[in-house]
C-alpha positions as CSV (number, residue, x, y, z in Angstrom):
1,X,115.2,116.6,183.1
2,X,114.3,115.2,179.6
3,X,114.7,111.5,178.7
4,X,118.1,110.1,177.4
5,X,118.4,108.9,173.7
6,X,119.0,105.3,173.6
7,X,121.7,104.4,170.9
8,X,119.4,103.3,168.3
9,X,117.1,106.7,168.6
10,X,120.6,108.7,168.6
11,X,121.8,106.5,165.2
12,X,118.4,107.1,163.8
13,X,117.9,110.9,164.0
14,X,121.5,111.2,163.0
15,X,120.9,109.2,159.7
16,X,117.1,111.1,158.8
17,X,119.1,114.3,159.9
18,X,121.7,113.3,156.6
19,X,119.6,111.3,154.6
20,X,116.3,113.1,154.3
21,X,117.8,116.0,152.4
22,X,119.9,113.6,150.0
23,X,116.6,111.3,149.6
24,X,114.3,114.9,148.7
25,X,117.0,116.3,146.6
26,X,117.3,113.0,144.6
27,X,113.6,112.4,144.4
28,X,113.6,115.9,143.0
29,X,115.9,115.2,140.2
30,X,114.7,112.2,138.9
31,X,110.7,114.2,138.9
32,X,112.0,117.1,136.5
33,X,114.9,115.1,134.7
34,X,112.5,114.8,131.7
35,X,109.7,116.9,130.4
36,X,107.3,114.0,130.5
37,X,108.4,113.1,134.1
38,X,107.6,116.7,134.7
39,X,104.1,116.7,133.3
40,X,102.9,113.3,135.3
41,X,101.4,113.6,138.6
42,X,98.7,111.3,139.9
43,X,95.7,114.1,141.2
44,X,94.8,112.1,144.4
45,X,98.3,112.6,145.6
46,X,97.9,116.6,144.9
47,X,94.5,116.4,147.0
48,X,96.1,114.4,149.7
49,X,98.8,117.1,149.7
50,X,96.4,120.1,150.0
51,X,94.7,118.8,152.6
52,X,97.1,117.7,155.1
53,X,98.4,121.1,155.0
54,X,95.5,122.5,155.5
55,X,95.2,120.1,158.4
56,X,98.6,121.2,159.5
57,X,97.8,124.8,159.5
58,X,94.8,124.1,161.4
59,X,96.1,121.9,163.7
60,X,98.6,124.9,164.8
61,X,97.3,127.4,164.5
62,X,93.6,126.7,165.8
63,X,93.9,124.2,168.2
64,X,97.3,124.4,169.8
65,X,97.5,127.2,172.1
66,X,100.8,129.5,171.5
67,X,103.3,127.4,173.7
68,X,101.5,123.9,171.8
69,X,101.2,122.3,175.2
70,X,97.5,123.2,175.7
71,X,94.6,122.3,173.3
72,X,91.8,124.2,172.3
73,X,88.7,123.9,174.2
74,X,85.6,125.5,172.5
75,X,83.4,123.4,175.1
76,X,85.5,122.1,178.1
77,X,88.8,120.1,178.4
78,X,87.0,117.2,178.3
79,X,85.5,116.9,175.0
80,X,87.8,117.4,172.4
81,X,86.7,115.5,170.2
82,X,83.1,117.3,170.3
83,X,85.2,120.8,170.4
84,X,86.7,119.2,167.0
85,X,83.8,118.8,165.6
86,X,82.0,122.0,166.7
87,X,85.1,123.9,165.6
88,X,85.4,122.3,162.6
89,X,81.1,123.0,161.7
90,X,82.0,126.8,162.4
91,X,85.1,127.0,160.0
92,X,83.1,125.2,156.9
93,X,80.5,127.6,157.9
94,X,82.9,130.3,157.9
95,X,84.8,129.3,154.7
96,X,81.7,129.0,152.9
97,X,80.7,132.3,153.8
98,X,83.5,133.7,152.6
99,X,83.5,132.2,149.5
100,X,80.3,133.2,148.7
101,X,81.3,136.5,149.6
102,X,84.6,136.6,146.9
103,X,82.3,135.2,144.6
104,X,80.2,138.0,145.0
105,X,82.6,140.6,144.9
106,X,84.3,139.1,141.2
107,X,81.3,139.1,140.1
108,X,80.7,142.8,140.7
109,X,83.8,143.6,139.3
C-alpha cells in the first residue's frame, strides 16, 4: 500500500495545487503589462530554459523505460553514470551529424 500524507504534505500539495496557477497567471500579467516589460528578458535565463527541456525530454524519453521505473542501461545496471555518458557521446555525435546533414541539404536548395 502507498505511504499516508502527513498533514503538512496534505496542506502543502493542496496550496501549490491553488496557488501555482494564480502565481503563473500573475507572473504572466505583470511580463506583458507593458511593451517594454515585453521586450526585456535576460538571455541566460532563455538558455537555461532550452536546456532543461531538452534535459527533460531526454531524461524521458531516453533513459526511462516506458513504465519510468527502470533506467536505461547501454552497458549494465551498474554503471549509469558511464551509460550517461556513453549515451550522451552518441547523441552529440548523432546531433551533429544531423546538423551537418540539414545544413547540407539548405544549402542545396
Amino acid at each position: 500500500s502507498a505511504p499516508s500524507m502527513s498533514a503538512l504534505e496534505s496542506s502543502l500539495d493542496l496550496k501549490t495545487k491553488y496557488l501555482a496557477p494564480l502565481v503563473i497567471a500573475t507572473l504572466f500579467y505583470l511580463r506583458t503589462c507593458t511593451r517594454r516589460l515585453c521586450l526585456c528578458h535576460f538571455p541566460l535565463f532563455q538558455l537555461i530554459g532550452a536546456c532543461s527541456l531538452e534535459a527533460f525530454v531526454l531524461h524521458h524519453h531516453i533513459f526511462l523505460s516506458s513504465n519510468g521505473n527502470a533506467i536505461f542501461a547501454l552497458i549494465s545496471p551498474g554503471w549509469s553514470k558511464l551509460n550517461f555518458v556513453i549515451t550522451i557521446f552518441f547523441l552529440g555525435i548523432f546531433s551533429f551529424i544531423f546538423f551537418c546533414a540539414n545544413n547540407n541539404l539548405l544549402s542545396a536548395l
